[in-house]
Biopython code that builds the backbone (N, CA, C, O; Angstrom):
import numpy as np
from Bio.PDB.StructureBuilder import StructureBuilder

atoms = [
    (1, "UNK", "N", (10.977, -48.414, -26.210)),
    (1, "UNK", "CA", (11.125, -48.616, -24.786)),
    (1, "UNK", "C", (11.015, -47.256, -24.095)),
    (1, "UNK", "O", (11.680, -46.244, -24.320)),
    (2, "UNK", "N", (9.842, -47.484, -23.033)),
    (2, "UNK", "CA", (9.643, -45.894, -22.762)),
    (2, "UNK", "C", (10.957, -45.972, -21.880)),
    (2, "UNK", "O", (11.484, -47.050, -21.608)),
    (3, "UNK", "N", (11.560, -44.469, -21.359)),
    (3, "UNK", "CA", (12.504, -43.973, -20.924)),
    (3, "UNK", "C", (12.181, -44.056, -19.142)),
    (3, "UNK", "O", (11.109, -43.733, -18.630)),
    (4, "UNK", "N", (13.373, -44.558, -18.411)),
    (4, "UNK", "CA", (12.978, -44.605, -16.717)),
    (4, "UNK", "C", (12.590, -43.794, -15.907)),
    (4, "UNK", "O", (13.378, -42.849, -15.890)),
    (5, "UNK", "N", (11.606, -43.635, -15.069)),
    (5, "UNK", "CA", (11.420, -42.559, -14.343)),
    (5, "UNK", "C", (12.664, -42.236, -13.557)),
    (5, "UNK", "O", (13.505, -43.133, -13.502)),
    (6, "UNK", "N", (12.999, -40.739, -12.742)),
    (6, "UNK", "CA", (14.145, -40.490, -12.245)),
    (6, "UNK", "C", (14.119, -41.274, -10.612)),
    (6, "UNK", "O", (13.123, -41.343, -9.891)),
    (7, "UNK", "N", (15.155, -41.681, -10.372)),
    (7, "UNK", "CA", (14.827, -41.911, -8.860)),
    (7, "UNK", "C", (15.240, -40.760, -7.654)),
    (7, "UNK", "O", (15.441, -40.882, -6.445)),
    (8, "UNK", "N", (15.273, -39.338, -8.774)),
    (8, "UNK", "CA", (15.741, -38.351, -7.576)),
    (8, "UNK", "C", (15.436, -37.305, -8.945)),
    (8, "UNK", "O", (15.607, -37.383, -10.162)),
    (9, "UNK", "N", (14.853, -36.234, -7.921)),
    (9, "UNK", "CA", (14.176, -35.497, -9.327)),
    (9, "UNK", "C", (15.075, -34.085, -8.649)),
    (9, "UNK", "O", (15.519, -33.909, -7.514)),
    (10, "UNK", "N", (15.104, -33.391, -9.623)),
    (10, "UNK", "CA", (16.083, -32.178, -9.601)),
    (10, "UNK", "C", (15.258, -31.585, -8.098)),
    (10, "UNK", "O", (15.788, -31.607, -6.987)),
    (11, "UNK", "N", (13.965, -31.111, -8.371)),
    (11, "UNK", "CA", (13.183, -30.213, -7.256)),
    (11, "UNK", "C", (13.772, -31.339, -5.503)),
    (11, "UNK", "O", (13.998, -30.886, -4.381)),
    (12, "UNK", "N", (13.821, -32.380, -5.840)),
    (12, "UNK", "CA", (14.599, -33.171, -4.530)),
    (12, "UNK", "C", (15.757, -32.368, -4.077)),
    (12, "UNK", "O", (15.847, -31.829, -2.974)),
    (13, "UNK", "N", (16.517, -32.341, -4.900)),
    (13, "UNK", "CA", (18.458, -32.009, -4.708)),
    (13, "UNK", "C", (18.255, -30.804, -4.228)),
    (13, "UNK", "O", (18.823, -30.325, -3.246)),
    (14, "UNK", "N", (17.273, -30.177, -5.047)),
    (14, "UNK", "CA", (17.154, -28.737, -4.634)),
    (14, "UNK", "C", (16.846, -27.821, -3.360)),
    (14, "UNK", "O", (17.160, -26.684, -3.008)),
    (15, "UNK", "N", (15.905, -29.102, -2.722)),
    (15, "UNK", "CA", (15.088, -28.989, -1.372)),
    (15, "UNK", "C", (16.381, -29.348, -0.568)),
    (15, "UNK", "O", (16.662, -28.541, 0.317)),
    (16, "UNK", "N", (17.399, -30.655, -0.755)),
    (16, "UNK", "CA", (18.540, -30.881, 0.360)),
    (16, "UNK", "C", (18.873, -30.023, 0.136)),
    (16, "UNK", "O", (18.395, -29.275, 0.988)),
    (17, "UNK", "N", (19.707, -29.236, -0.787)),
    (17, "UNK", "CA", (20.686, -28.085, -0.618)),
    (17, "UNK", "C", (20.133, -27.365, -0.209)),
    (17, "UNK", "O", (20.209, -27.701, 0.973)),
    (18, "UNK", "N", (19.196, -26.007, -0.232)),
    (18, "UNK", "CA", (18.051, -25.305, 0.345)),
    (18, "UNK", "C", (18.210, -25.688, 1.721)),
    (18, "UNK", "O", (18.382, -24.707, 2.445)),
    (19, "UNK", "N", (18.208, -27.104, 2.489)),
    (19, "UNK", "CA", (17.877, -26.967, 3.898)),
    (19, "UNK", "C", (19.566, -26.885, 4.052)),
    (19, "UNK", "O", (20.239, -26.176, 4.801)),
    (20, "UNK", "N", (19.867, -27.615, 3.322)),
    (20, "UNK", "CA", (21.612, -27.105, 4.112)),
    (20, "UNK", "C", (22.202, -25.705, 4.422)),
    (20, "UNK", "O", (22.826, -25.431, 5.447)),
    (21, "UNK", "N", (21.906, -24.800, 3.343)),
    (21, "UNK", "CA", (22.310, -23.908, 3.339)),
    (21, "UNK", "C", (21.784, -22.954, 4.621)),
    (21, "UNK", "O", (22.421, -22.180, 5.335)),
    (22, "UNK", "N", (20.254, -23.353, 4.621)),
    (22, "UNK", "CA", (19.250, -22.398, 5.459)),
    (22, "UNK", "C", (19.929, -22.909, 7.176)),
    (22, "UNK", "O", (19.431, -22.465, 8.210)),
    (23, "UNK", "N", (20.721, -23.566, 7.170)),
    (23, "UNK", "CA", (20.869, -24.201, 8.165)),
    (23, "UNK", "C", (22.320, -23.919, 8.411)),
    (23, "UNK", "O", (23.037, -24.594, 9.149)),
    (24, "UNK", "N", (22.639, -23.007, 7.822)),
    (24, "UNK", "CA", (24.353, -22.579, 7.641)),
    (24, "UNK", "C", (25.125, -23.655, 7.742)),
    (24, "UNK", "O", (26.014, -23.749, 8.588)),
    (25, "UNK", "N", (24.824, -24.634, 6.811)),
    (25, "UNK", "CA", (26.512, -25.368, 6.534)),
    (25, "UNK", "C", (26.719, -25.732, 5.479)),
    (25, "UNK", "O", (25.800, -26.337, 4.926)),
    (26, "UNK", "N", (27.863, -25.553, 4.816)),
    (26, "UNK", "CA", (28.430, -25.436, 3.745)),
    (26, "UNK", "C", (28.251, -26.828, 3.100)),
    (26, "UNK", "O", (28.219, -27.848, 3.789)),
    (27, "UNK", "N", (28.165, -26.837, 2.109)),
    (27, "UNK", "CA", (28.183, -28.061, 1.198)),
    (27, "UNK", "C", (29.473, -28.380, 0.132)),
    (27, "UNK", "O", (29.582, -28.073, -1.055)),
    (28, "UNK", "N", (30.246, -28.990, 0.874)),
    (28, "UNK", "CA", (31.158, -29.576, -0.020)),
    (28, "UNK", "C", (31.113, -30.394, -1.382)),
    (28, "UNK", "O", (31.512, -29.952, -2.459)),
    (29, "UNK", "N", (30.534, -31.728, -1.161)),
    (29, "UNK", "CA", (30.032, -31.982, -2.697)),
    (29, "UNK", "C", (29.154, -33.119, -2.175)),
    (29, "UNK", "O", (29.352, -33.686, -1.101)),
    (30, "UNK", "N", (27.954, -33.463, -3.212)),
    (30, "UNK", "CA", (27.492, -34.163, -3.167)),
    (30, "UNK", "C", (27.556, -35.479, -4.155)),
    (30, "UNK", "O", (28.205, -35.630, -5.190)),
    (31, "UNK", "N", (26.959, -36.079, -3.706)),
    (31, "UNK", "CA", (27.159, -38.228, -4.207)),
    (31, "UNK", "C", (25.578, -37.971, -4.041)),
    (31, "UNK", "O", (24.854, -37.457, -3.189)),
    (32, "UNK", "N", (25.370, -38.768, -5.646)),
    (32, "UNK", "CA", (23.930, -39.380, -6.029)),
    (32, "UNK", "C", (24.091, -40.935, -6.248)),
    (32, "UNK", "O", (24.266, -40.987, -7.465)),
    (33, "UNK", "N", (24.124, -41.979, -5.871)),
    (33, "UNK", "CA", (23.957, -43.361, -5.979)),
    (33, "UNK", "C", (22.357, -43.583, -7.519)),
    (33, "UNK", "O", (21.367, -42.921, -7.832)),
    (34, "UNK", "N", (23.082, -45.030, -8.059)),
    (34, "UNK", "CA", (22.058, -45.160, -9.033)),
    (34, "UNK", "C", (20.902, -45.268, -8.520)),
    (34, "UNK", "O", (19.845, -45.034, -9.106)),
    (35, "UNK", "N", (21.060, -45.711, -7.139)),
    (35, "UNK", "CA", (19.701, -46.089, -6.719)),
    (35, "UNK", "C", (19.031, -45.229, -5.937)),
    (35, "UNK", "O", (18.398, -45.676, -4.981)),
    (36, "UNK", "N", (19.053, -43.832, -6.211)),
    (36, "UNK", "CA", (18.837, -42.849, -5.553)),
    (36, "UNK", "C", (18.969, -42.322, -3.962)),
    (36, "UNK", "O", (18.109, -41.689, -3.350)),
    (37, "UNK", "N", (20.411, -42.799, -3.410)),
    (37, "UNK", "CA", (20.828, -42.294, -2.258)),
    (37, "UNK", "C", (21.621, -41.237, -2.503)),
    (37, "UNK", "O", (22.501, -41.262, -3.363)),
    (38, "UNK", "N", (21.346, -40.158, -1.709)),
    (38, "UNK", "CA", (22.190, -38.805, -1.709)),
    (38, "UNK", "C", (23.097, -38.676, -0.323)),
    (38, "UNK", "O", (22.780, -38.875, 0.849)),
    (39, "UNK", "N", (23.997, -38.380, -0.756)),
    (39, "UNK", "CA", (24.911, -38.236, 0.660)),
    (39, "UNK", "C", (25.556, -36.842, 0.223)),
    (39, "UNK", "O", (25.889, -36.568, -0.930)),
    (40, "UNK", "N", (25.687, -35.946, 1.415)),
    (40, "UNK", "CA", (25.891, -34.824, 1.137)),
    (40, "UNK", "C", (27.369, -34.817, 2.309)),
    (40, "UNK", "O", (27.534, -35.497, 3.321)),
    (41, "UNK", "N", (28.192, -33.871, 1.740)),
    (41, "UNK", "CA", (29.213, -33.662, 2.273)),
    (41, "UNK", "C", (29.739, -32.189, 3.227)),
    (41, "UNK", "O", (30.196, -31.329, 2.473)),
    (42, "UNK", "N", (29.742, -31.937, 4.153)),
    (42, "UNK", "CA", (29.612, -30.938, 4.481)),
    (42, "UNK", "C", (31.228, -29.946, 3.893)),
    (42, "UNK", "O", (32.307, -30.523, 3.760)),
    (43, "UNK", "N", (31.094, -28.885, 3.701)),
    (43, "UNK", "CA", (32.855, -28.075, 3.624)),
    (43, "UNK", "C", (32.864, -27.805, 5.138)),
    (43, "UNK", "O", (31.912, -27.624, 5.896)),
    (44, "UNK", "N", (34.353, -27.828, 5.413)),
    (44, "UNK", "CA", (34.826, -26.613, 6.600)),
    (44, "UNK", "C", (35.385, -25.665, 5.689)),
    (44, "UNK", "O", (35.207, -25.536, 4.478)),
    (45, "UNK", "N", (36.069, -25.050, 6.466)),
    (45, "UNK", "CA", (36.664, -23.742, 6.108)),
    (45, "UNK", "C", (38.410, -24.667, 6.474)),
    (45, "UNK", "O", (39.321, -24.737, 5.649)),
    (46, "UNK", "N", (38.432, -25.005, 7.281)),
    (46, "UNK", "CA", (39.603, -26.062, 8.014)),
    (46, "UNK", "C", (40.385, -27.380, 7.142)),
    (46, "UNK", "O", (41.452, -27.993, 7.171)),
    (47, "UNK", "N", (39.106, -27.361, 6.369)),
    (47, "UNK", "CA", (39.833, -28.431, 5.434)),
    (47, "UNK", "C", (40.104, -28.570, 4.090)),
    (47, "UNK", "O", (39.238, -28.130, 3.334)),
    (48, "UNK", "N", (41.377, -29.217, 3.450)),
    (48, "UNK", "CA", (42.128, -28.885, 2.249)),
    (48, "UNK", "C", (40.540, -29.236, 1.206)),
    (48, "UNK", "O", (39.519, -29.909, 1.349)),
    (49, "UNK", "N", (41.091, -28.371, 0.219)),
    (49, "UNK", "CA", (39.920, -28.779, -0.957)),
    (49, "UNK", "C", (40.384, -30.386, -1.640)),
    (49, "UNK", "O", (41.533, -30.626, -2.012)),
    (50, "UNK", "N", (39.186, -31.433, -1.710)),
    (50, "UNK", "CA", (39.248, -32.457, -2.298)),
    (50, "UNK", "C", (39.917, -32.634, -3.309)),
    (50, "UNK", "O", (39.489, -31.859, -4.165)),
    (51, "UNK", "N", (40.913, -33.356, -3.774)),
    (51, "UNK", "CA", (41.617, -32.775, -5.235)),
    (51, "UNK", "C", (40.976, -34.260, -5.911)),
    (51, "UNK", "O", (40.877, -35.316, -5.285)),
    (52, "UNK", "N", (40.581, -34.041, -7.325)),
    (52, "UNK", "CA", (39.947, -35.299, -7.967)),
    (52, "UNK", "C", (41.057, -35.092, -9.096)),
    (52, "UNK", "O", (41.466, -33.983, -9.438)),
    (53, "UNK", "N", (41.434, -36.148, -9.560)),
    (53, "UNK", "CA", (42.350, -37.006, -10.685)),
    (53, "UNK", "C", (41.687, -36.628, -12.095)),
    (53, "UNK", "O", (42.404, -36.656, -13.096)),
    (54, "UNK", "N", (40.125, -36.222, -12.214)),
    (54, "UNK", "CA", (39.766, -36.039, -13.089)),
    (54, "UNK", "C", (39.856, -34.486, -13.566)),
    (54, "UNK", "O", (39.724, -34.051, -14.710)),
    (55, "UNK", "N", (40.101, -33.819, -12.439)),
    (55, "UNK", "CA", (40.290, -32.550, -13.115)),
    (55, "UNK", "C", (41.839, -31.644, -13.109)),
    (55, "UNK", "O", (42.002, -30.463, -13.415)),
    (56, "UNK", "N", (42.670, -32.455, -12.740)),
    (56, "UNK", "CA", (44.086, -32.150, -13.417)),
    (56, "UNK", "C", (44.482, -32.225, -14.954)),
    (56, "UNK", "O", (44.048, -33.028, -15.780)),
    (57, "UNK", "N", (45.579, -31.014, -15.185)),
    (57, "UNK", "CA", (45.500, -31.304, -16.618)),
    (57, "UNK", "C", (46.855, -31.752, -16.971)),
    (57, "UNK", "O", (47.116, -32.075, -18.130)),
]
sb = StructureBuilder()
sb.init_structure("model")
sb.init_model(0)
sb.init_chain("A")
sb.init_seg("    ")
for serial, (resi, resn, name, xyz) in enumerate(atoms, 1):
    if name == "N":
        sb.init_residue(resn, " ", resi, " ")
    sb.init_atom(name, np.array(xyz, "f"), 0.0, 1.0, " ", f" {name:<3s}", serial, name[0])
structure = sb.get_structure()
């Protein structure tokens, strides 16, 4: 079984972040959906860092 094409290819992610940055705003984190939707999150400086459950020890 050949293997799936990507529905978001690295040189993609690369081009959103690239315009974010060039555009001075910070990138907090990003979300890739299976079905290739990207939602990007902006940082402030103003707001607490996201705390995730997965990276407590």
């Amino acid at each position: 079984m050949p293997a799936r094409k990507a529905v978001l290819t690295q040189t993609e992610l690369k081009r959103y972040l690239a315009a974010y940055r060039d555009a001075g705003i910070p990138v907090g984190r990003t979300e890739i959906g299976p079905d290739g939707t990207v939602v990007i999150h902006s940082a402030s400086e103003n707001s607490p860092p996201e705390i995730n459950d997965w990276d407590a020890d």
